[in-house]
C-alpha positions in Angstrom: 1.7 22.1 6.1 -1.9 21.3 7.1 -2.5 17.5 6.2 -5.6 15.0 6.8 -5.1 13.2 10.6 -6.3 9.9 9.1 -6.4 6.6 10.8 -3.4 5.7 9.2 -1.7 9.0 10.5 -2.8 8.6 14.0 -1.1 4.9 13.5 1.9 6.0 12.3 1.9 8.8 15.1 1.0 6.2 17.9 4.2 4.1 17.0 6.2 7.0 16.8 7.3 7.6 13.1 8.8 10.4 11.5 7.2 10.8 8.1 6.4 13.7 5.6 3.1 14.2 4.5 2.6 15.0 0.9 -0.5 16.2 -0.6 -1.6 16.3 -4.4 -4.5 16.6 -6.6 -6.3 13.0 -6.8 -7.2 11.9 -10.0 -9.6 9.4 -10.3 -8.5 6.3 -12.4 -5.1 8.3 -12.1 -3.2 5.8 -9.8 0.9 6.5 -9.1 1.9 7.8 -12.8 -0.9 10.6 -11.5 1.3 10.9 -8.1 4.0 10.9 -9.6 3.9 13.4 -12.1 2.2 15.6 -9.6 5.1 15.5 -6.8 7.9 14.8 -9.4 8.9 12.1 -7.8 10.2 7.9 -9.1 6.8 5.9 -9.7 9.2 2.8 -8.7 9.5 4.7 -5.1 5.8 5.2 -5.0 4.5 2.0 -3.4 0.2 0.8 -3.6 -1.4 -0.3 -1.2 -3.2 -3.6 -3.1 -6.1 -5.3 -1.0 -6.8 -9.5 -2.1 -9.0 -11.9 -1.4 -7.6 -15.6 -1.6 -10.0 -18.0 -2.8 -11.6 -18.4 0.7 -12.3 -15.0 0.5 -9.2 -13.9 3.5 -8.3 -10.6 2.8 -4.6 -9.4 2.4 -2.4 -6.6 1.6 0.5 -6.7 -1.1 2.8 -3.4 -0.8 3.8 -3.1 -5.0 6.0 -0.5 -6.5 3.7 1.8 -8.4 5.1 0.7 -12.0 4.6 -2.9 -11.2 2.1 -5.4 -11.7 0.9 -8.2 -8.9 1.6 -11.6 -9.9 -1.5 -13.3 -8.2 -0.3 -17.0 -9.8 3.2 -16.4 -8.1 1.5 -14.8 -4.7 -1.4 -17.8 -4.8 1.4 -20.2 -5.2 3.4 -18.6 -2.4 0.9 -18.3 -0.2 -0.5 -22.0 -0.7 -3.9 -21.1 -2.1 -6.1 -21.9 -5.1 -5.9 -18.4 -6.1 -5.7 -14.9 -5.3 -7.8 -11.8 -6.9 -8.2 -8.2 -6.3 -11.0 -7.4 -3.7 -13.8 -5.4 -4.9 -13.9 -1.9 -3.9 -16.6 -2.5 -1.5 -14.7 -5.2 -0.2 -11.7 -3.6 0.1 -12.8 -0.9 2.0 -15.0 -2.9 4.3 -11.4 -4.7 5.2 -9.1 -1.6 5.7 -12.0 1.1 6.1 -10.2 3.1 3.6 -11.5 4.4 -0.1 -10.2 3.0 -2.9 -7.8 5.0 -3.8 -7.0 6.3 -0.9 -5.4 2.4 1.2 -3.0 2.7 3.5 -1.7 -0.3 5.4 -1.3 1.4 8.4 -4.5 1.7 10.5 -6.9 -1.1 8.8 -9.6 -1.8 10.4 -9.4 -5.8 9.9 -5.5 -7.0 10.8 -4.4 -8.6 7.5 -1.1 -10.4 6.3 1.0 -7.7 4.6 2.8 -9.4 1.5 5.8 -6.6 0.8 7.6 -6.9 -2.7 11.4 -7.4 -1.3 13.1 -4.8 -3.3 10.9 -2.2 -1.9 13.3 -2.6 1.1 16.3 -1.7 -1.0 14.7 2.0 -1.4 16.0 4.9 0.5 12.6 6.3 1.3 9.4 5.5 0.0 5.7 7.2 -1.0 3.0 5.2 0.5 -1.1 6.2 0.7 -1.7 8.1 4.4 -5.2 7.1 4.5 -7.0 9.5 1.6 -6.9 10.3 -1.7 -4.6 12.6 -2.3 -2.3 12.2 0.3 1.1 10.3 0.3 3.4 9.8 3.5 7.2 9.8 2.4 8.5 7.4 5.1 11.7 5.1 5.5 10.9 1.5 4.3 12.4 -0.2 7.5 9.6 1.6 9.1 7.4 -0.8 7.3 9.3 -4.2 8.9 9.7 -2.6 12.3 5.6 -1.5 12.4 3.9 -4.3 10.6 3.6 -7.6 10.8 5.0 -8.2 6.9 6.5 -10.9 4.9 8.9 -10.4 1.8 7.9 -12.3 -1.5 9.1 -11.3 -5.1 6.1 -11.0 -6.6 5.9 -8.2 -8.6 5.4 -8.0 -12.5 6.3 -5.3 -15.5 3.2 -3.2 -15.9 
């Protein structure tokens, strides 16, 4: 299967992970019920890649199940801020040189805490962005721990 070499792939190639590429048609505004109709596969499995700012305007990652929300009162009181917010576009992908739409956390181009919603590790394998729209990387979600630099919080919402 031919499939983009993004950063994030050359990242994921450079530490040596086995991963399957996946490649569907990206819908704008379509997010992971869009993925996941496409590659039949759970939206719970199906995990964003959510740039923040905190109120001092640091920039962070929160790995989310696709059918859940953020918490940002929960992650600002975990993380010991005034508050948290979603990063503009522009901001976000001046922080992980990425499109919206198209995040990965593997590869940014600014290192940035990685907040990982815990029950994501209870997951057999896991869909995460490979660096463009349109592409997802089926990986193992130890791979995650044993590559980044993460931290577990229980964050996560209903959508």
């Amino acid at each position: 299967m031919d499939f983009p070499v993004t950063q994030a792939v050359r990242f994921l190639r450079e530490k040596k992970v086995e991963f399957l590429p996946h490649l569907y048609d990206y819908v704008e505004k379509g997010g992971t019920a869009e993925s996941t109709r496409q590659l039949g596969v759970n939206e719970h499995a199906v995990v964003k890649t959510l740039v923040f700012e905190t109120n001092e305007k640091r920039p962070l990652i929160v790995l989310m199940h696709g059918d859940r929300q953020v918490s940002t009162k929960t992650l600002a009181r975990h993380m010991g801020v005034k508050s948290v917010e979603p990063a503009t576009p522009e901001r976000a992908s001046k922080h992980t040189g990425y499109l919206v739409g198209g995040t990965s956390p593997f590869g940014t181009r600014t290192v940035m805490p990685v907040y990982v919603e815990a029950t994501i590790f209870e997951l057999e394998k896991i869909y995460i962005n490979g660096g463009k729209r349109g592409f997802l990387v089926e990986i193992d979600p130890a791979v995650v721990k044993a590559i980044l630099k993460i931290e577990e919080v229980t964050v996560g919402i209903e959508s």
